[in-house]
C-alpha positions in Angstrom: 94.6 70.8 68.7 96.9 72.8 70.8 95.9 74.9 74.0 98.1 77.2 75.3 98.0 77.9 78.9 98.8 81.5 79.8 99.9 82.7 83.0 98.9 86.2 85.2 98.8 88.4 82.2 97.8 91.7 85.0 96.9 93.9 81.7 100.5 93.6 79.7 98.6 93.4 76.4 102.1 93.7 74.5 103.6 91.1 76.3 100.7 89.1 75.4 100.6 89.0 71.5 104.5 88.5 71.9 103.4 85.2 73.6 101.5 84.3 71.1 103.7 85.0 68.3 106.3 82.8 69.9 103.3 79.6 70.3 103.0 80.0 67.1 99.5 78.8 67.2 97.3 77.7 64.1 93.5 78.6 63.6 91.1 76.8 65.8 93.7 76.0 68.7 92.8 77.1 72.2 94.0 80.4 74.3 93.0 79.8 78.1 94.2 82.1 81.0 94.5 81.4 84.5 93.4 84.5 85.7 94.6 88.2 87.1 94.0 89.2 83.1 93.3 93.2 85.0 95.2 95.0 87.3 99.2 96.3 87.5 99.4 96.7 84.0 98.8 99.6 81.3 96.1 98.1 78.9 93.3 96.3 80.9 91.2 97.7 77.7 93.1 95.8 75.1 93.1 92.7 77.3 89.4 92.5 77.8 89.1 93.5 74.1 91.3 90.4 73.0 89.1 88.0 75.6 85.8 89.2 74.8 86.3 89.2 70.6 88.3 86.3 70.9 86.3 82.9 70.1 88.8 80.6 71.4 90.0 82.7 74.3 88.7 82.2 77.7 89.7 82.4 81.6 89.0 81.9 84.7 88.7 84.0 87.8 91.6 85.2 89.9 91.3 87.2 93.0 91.6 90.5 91.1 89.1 89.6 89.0 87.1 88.6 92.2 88.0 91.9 93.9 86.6 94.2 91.0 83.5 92.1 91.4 83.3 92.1 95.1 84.2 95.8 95.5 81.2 97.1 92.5 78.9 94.7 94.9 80.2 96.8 97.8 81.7 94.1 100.3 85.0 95.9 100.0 86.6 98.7 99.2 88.5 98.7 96.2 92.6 99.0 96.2 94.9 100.7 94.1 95.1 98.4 92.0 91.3 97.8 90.6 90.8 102.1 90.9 93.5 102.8 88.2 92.4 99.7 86.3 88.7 101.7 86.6 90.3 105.0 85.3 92.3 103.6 82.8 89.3 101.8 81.6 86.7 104.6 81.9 83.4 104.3 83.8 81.5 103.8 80.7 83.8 100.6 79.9 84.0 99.2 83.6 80.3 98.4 84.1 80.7 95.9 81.1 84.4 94.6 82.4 83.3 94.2 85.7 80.3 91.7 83.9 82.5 89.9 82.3 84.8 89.2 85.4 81.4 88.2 87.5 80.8 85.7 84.5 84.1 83.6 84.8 84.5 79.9 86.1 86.8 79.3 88.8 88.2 76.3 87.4 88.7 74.9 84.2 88.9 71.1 83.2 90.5 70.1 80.1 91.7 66.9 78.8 95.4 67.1 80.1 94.6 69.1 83.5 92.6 71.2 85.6 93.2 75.2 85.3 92.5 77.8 88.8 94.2 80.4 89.5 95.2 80.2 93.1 94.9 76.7 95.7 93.3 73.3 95.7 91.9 72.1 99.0 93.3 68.5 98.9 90.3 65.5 98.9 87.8 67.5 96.7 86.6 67.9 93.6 86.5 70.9 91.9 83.2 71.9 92.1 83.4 71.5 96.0 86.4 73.7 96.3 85.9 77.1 98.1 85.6 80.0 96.1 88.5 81.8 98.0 90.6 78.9 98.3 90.4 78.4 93.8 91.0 82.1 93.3 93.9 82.7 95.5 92.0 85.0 98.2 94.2 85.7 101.8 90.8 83.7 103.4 91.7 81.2 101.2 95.1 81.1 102.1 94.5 81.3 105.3 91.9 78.6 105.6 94.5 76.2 104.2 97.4 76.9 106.2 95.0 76.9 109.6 94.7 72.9 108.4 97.9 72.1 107.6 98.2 72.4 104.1 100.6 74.9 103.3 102.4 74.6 100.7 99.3 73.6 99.4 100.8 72.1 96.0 102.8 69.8 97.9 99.5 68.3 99.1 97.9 68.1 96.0 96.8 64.7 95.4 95.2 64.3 91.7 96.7 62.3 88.7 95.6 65.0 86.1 97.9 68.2 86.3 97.2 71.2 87.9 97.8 75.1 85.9 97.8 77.7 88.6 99.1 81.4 88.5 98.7 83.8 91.2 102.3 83.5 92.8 105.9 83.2 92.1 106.5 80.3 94.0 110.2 79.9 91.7 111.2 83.1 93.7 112.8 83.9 90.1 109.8 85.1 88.4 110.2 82.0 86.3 107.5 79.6 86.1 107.4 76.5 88.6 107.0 72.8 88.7 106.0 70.4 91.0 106.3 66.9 90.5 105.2 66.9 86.8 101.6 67.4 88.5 101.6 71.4 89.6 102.4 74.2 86.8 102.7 77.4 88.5 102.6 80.2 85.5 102.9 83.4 87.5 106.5 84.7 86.1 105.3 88.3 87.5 105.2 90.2 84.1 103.7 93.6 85.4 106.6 94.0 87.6 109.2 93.6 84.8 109.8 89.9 85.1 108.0 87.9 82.1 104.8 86.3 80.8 104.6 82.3 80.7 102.8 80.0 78.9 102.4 76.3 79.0 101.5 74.6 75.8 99.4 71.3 75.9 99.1 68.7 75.0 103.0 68.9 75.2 103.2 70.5 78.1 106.3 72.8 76.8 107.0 75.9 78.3 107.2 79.3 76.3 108.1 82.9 77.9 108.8 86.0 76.7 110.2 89.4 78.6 108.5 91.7 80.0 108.9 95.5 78.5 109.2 96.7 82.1 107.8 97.6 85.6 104.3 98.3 84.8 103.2 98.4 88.1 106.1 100.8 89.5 105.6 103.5 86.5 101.3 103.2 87.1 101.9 104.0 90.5 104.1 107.2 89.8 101.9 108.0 87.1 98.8 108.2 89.7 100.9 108.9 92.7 99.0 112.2 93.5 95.3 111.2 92.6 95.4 108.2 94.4 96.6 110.3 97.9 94.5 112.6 97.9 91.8 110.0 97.5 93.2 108.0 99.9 93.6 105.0 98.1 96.4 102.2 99.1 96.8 98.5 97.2 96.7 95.0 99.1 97.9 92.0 98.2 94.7 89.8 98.6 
């Protein structure tokens, strides 16, 4: 059985089914994502569509995910970035989407590695891991490079590979490896760069273009709702 591995996907639904015409997969082999499936892109509905219908599709949380979840709870306000992924889904849609986000693991482990999105504290197992530190959160950041390990993949100390998205860390918005033991999958497709996927057990990359700057043509597209509400995006 293959699995294929797919990097931040940020609502590029197109770019998506390109990717998996060129993985070629057969029935019964695996689709997993390492998170940031919402946000930046034109079709979070599709996306959820394809993850939720899907039987051998899952994901696990990134920190937009975690920010839609956080901000419905009311512990922070949302950013750009989750309020036009709420209009483009509608609010009788984003009740549901915002369940499934809650419901999703932060990590992942499969025969040939371990899946998060973001970091990996160094000298614990995955269930010990800090929930900001898996998904990529700025705490989590933070908290790591307070302790001196930043780059935190350069620390990371396992046998079994790791699958993370969350940032560029080529520079190239191409995806990254460390030492044959870090797979960074975050080829920044919403911003017109591409979507990456790793297939297992062979670990072979695929990548296909993306159709363009989502993210620049949502934000001119909402320009004038989202000022006079006020809103601006973050990075977290």
């Amino acid at each position: 059985m293959t699995t294929l591995v797919v990097g931040d996907i940020h609502g590029c639904y197109a770019e998506l089914q390109a990717l998996l015409d060129r993985a070629g997969l057969a029935a019964g082999d695996m689709i997993v994502a390492v998170g940031d499936l919402f946000d930046r892109g034109p079709e979070p509905a599709a996306v959820l569509d394809f993850f939720q219908r899907t039987p051998n599709a899952q994901a696990v949380m990134g920190n937009h995910e975690r920010k839609h979840v956080r901000s419905a709870r009311g512990e922070l306000p949302p950013a750009a970035s989750q309020v036009i992924t709420h209009w483009l889904l509608g609010d009788d849609l984003y009740p549901a989407a915002v369940a499934y986000m809650a419901a999703l693991p932060r990590w992942l482990a499969l025969p040939e590695a371990v899946i998060v999105h973001g970091f990996w504290e160094p000298g614990l197992p995955p269930e010990a891991q800090r929930e900001d530190v898996l998904t990529g959160a700025l705490g989590g950041e933070a908290y790591l490079r307070a302790r001196g390990w930043w780059p935190w993949y350069v620390h990371y100390p396992e046998s079994r590979p790791l699958i993370v998205g969350h940032r560029d860390y080529s520079g190239r918005r191409q995806p990254f490896i460390y030492r044959d033991r870090v797979f960074g999958l975050d080829a920044r497709c919403c911003y017109g760069g591409g979507l990456a996927g790793l297939l297992l057990p062979d670990f072979r990359l695929v990548v296909v273009p993306s159709r363009g700057d989502h993210w620049g043509a949502l934000q001119r597209r909402y320009a004038a709702r989202l000022a006079s509400a006020a809103i601006t995006d973050n990075q977290d």
